[in-house]
C-alpha positions as CSV (number, residue, x, y, z in Angstrom):
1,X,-24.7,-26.8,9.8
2,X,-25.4,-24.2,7.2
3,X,-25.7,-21.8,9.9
4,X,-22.0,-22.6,10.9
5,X,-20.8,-22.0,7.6
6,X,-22.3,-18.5,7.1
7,X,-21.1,-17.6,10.7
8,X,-17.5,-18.7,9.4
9,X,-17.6,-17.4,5.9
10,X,-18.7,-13.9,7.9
11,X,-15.8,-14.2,10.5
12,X,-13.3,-14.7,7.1
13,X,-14.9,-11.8,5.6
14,X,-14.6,-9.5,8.8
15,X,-11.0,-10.7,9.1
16,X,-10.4,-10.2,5.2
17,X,-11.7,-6.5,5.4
18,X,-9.7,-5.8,8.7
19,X,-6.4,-6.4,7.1
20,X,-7.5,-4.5,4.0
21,X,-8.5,-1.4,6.4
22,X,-5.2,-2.0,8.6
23,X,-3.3,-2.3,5.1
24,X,-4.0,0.9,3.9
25,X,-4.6,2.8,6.7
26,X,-0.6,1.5,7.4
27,X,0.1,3.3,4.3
28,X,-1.6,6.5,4.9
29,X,0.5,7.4,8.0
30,X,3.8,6.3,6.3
31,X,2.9,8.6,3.4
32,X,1.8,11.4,6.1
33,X,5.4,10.8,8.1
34,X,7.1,11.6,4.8
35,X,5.2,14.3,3.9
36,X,5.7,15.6,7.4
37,X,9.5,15.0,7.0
38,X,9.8,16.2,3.7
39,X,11.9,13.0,3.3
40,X,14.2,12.8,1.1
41,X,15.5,9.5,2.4
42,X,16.8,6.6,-0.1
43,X,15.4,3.5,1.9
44,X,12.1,5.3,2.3
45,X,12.3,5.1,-1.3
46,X,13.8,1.9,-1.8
47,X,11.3,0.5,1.0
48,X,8.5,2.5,-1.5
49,X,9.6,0.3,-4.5
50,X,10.3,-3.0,-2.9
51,X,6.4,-2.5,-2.0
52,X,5.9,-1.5,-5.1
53,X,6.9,-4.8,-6.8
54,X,5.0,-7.0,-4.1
55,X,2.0,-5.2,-4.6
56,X,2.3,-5.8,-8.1
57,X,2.4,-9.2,-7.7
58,X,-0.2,-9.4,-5.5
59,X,-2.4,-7.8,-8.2
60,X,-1.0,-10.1,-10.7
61,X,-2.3,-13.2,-8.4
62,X,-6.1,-11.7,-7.4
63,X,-6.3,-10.8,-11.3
64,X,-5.5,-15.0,-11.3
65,X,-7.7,-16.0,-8.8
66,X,-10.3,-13.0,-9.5
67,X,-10.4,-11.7,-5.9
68,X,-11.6,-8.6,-6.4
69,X,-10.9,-7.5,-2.6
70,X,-7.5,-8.3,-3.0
71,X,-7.3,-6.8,-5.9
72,X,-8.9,-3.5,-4.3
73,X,-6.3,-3.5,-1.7
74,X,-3.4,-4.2,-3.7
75,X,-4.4,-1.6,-6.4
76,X,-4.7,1.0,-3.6
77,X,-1.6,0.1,-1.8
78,X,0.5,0.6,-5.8
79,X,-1.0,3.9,-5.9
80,X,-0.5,5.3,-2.0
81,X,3.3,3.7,-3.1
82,X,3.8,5.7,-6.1
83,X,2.9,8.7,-5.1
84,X,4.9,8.4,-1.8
85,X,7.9,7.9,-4.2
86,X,7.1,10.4,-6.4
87,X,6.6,13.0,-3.4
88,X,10.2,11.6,-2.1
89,X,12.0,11.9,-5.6
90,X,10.6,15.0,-5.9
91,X,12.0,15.9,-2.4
92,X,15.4,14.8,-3.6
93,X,15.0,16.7,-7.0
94,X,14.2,20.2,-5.0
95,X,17.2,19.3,-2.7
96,X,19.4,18.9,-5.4
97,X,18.7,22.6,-6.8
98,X,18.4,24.6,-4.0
99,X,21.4,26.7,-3.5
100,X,23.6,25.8,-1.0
């Protein structure tokens, strides 16, 4: 019986660490489509900040529940967020300037 429960508890863990890779990976190749885009693109933003708040949430809950993996994934999906926003506000800002 103990056998069974490591096997599961190792099967939750591989899942857990899955979605954590899948996550941020996920995140990696939105921020490397804007970079490639140079977006300047408002939902990209507002998609960027909606995240932004969820995340936060999330971080709010595993600080709660003290799940530090969740907390690790959250924390690195707030900061992949923020600097894809500030790399698209930035866009926008440059935009803005440049002659026309």
């Amino acid at each position: 019986m103990l056998g069974i429960l490591h096997f599961q508890q190792d099967v939750m863990d591989s899942i857990l660490y899955s979605a954590i890779t899948i996550s941020i990976v996920a995140r990696l190749i939105f921020m490397y489509l804007i970079y490639k885009n140079r977006s300047t693109n408002s939902y990209s933003l507002a998609f960027c900040l909606m995240n932004i708040g969820s995340s936060g949430l999330w971080m709010y809950y595993s600080i709660q529940q003290n799940d530090e993996r969740l907390l690790v994934r959250s924390g690195s999906e707030v900061s992949l967020l923020l600097l894809s926003s500030v790399y698209i506000v930035r866009n926008k800002c440059k935009q803005r300037i440049a002659p026309a």
